[in-house]
C-alpha positions in Angstrom: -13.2 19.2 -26.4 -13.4 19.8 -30.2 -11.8 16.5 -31.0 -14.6 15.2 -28.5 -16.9 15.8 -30.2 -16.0 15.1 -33.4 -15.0 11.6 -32.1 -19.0 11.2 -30.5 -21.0 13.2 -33.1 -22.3 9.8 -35.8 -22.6 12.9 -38.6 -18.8 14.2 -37.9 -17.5 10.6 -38.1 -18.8 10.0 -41.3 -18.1 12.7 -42.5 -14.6 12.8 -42.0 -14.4 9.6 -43.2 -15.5 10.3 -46.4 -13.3 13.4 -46.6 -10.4 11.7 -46.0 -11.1 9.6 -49.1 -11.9 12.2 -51.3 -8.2 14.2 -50.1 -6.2 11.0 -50.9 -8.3 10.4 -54.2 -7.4 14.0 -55.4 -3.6 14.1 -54.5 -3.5 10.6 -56.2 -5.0 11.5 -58.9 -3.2 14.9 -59.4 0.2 12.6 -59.5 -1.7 9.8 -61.2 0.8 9.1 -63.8 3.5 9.0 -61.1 1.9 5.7 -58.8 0.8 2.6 -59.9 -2.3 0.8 -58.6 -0.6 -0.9 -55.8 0.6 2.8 -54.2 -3.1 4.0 -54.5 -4.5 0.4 -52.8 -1.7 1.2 -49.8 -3.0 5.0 -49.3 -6.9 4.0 -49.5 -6.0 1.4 -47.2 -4.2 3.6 -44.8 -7.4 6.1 -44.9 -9.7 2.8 -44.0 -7.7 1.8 -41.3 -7.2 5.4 -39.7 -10.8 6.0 -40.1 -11.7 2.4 -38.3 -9.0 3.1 -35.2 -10.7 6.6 -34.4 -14.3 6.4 -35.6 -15.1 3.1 -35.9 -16.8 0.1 -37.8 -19.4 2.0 -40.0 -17.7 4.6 -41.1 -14.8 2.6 -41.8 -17.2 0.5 -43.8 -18.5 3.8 -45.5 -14.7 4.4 -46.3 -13.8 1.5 -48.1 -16.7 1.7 -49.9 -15.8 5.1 -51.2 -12.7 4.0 -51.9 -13.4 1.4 -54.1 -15.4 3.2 -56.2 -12.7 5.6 -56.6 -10.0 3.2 -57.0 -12.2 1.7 -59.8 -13.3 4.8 -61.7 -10.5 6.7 -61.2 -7.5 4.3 -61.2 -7.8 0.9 -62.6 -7.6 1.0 -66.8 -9.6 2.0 -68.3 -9.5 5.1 -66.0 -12.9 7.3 -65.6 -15.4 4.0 -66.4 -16.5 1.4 -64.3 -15.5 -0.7 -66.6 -12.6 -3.1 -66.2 -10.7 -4.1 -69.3 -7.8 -6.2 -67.4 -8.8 -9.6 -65.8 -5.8 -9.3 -63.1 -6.9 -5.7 -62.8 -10.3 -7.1 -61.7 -8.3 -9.2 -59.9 -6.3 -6.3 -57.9 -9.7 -4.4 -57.3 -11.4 -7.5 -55.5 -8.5 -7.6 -53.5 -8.6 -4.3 -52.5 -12.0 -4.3 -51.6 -11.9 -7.1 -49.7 -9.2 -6.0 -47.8 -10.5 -3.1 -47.1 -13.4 -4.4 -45.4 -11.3 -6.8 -43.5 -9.2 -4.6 -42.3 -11.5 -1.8 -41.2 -12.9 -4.7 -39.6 -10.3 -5.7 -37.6 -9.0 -2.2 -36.3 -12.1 -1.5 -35.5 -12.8 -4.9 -33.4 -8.7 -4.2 -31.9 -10.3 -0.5 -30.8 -12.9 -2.1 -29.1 -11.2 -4.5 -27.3 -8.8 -1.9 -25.7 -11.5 -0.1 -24.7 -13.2 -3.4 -22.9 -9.3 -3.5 -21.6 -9.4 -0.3 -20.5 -12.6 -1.0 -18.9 -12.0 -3.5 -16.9 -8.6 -2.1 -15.7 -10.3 0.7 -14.2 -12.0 -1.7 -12.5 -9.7 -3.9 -11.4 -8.0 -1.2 -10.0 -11.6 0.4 -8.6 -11.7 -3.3 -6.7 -8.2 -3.2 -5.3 -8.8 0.0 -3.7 -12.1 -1.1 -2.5 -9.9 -4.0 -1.1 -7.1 -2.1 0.3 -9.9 0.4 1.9 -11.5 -2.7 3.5 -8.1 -4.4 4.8 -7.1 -1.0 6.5 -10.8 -0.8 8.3 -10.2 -4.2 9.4 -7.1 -3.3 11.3 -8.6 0.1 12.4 -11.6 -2.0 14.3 -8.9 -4.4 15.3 -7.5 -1.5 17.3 -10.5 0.2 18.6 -11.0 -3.6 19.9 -7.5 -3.7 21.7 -8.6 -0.1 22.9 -11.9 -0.8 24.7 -10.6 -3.9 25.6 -7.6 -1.6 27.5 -10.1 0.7 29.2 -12.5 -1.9 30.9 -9.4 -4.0 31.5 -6.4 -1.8 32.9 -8.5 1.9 33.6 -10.6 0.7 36.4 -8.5 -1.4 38.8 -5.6 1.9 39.2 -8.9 4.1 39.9 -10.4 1.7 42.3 -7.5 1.1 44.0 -7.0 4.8 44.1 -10.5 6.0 45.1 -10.6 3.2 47.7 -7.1 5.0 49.3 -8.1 8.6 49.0 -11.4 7.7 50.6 -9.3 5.7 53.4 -7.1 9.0 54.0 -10.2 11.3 54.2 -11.8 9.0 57.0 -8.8 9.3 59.2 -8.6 12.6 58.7 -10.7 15.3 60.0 -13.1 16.1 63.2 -15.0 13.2 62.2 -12.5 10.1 62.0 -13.9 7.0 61.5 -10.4 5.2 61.1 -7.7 5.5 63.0 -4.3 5.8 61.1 -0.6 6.1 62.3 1.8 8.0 60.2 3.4 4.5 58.7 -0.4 3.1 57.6 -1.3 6.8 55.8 2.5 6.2 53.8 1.2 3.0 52.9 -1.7 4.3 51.2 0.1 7.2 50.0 2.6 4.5 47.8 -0.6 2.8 46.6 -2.2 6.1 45.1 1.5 7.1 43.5 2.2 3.6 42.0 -1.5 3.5 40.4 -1.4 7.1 39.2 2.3 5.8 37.8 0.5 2.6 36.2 -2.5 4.9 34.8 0.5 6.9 32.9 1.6 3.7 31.6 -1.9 2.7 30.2 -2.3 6.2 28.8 1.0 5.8 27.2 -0.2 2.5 25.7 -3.7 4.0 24.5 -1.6 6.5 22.4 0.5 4.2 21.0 -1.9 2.6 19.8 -3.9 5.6 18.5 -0.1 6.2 16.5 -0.3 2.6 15.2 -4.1 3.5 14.0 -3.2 6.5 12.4 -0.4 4.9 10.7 -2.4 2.3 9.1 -5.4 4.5 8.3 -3.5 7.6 6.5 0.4 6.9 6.1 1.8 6.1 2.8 4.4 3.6 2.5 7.3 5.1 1.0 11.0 4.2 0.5 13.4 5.3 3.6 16.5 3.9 4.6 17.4 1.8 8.1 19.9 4.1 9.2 17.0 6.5 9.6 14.9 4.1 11.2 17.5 2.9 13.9 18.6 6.6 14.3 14.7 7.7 15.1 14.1 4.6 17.5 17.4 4.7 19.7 17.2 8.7 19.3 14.1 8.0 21.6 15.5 5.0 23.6 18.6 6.6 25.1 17.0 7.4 28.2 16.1 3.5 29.0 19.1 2.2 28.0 21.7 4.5 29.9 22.1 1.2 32.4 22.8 -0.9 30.0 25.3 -1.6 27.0 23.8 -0.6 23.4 25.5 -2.1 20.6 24.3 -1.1 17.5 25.3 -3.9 14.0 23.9 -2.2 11.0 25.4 -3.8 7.7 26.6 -1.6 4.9 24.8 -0.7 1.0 21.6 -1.8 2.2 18.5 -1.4 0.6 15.8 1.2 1.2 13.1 -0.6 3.3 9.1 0.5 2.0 7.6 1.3 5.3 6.3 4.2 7.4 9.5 5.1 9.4 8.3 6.6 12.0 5.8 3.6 13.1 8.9 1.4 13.0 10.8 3.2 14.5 8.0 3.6 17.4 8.4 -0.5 17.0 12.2 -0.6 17.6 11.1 1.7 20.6 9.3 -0.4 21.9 11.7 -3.6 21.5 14.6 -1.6 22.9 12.5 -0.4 25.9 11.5 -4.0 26.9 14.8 -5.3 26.6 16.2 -2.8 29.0 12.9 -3.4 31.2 13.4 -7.3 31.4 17.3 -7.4 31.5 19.7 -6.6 34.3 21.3 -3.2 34.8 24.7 -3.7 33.0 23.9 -6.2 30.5 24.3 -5.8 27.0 21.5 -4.5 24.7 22.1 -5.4 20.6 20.5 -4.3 17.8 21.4 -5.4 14.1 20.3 -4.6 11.0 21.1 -6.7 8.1 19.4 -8.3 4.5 18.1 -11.8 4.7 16.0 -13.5 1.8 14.8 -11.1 0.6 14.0 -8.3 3.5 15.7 -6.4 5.9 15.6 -7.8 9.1 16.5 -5.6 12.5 17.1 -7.4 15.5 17.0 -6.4 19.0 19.0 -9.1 21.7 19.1 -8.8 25.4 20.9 -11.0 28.1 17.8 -11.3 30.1 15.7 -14.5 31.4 14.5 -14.8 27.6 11.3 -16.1 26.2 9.6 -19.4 27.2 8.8 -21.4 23.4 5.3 -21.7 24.7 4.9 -18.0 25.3 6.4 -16.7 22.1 3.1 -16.2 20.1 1.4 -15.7 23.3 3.0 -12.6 24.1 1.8 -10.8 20.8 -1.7 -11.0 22.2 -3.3 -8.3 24.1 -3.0 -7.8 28.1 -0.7 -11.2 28.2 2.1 -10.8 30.8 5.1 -13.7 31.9 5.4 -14.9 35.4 7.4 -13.0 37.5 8.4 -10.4 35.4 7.5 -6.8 36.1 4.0 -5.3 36.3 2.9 -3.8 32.8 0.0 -3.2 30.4 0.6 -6.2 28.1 0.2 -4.0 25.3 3.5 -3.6 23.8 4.4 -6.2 21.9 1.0 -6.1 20.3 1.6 -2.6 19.6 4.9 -3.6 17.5 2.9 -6.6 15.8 -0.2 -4.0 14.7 2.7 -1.5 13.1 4.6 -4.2 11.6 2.0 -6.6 10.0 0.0 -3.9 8.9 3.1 -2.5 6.8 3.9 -6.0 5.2 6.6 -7.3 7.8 6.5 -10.3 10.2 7.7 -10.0 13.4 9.2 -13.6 15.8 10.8 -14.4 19.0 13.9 -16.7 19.4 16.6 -16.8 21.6 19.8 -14.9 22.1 23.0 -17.1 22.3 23.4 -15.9 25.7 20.0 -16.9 26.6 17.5 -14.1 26.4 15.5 -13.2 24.1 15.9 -12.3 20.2 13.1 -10.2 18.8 13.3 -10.2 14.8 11.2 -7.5 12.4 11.6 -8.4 8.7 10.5 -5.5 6.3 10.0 -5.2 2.5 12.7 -4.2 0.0 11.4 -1.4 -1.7 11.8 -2.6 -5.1 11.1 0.3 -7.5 
């Protein structure tokens, strides 16, 4: 706080300007007959400069003013006049004077600019936060959108359907029937209100994934993890889907930490595994590799399923979007994966397996500190 204030105070910095000249003029001239004019130049010079770098132009000014008229009277022949006898000692004292000035000048202009360059790194780095702030409440809207647009989409046609049912069963029921039902028409309705309660545990499944996916971009730090982890957390998870089906699991060897959040990946690789096993055959063989490509680490999930028509393989990414024929779902999940993967720096593509289903591919970043 001292050194503060010295550095603020104008009096202080002049001051100690001046006090450093007159400590280097004494100890010079207390060894006077042991330097020569050129040693006492270099030392008031050094004094000038140090006094420009932490107080400034004007007291560096003040400085090498001061120590010129030392230098003059108290060094240049004949000593202790300010006369000068010697045309190249006039010579030498220009010299130094002008230097001086020069160079208190110029450490004085090199302190400011660092400071400007200080300046506007704080800034630069004030706007990329600002900017980084403003791309994660992009995303989070991006989700609330996906969320609201789940609740008016998916919540009200499994309540419906269930409310119309229950409502059907109480008016067969009681001392005041108004429809007649057998035992086979009340099973019916009975399967209706237990495969909508199951679909309404699907959607609520979906809504939390997403809430994870939200969370993760809003608060999680990327931080350096390695895919062993990631593929151990994800098929940790997935080894209840998969027990009809063949897992084979590729990972290459040495490689390199992946910057990610690895729990939202591994949610991701979840969510790939889960499908594959959902839209393959009981039996057939599930694959996942994980190996360095270009750059990234890719992990890839196969199955031996129906596959991926080309013209829905961006199509599928989008909310609520279901194939043909293929079972009855949310349409949520691959845009689940998408949100957790582009929002930590990764891409995320379809292709096809060379058995013919599909081939789902996540390229992360390297961590590369």
């Amino acid at each position: 706080m001292k050194l503060d204030y010295l550095a603020n105070s104008k009096l202080a910095r002049y001051g100690l300007s001046l006090c450093a000249v007159g400590i280097v003029t004494a100890v010079l001239f207390a060894i006077g007959t042991h330097v020569n004019l050129t040693t006492v130049a270099l030392a008031f010079l050094l004094v000038v400069l140090t006094s420009a770098t932490f107080f400034g132009r004007n007291p560096a000014l003040v400085a090498s003013f001061a120590a010129m008229l030392s230098f003059n009277f108290l060094f240049v022949p004949p000593v202790l006049t300010w006369h000068i006898a010697d045309p190249q000692n006039l010579v030498a004292w220009a010299a130094f004077t002008i230097t001086a000035i020069v160079a208190g000048e110029l450490s004085s202009y090199a302190r400011r600019r660092a400071r400007e360059a200080e300046r506007l790194y704080d800034e630069l780095q004030t706007a990329f936060e600002s900017a980084t702030e403003a791309e994660a409440l992009r995303q989070s809207e991006k989700l609330k959108s996906a969320l609201l647009d789940a609740v008016t989409h998916d919540l009200r046609t499994p309540l419906t359907s269930i409310k119309a049912s229950v409502t059907t069963l109480l008016d067969s029921e009681g001392g005041h029937r108004t429809i007649e039902l057998n035992s086979e028409g009340r099973g019916e309705f009975l399967n209706i209100i237990n495969e909508e309660t199951d679909r309404l545990n699907s959607f609520i499944e979906g809504m939390v994934q997403l809430a994870r996916v939200e969370a993760s971009i809003g608060n999680s730090e990327l931080t350096p993890v390695s895919v062993e982890e990631i593929v151990g957390l994800g098929l940790e998870r997935a080894e209840s889907v998969v027990a009809e089906h063949h897992l084979v699991v590729n990972i290459q060897r040495d490689l390199p930490l992946v910057k990610v959040e690895a729990r939202a990946i591994a949610e991701a690789l979840y969510n790939l595994v889960e499908n594959a096993a959902k839209y393959s055959p009981a039996g057939t063989t599930i694959t996942v590799t994980a190996m360095q490509d270009d750059g990234s680490v890719i992990l890839i999930v196969e199955d031996e399923g129906q596959g991926i028509p080309v013209e829905m393989r961006e199509k599928v990414f989008e909310k609520f979007v279901r194939l043909d024929g293929r079972k009855d779902g949310l349409g949520l999940g691959l845009a689940i994966v998408r949100g957790i993967v582009e929002a930590q720096n990764g891409t995320i593509e379809i292709g096809e397996a060379e058995g013919g289903g599909a081939k789902i591919t996540m390229a992360l970043p390297i961590d590369r500190n």
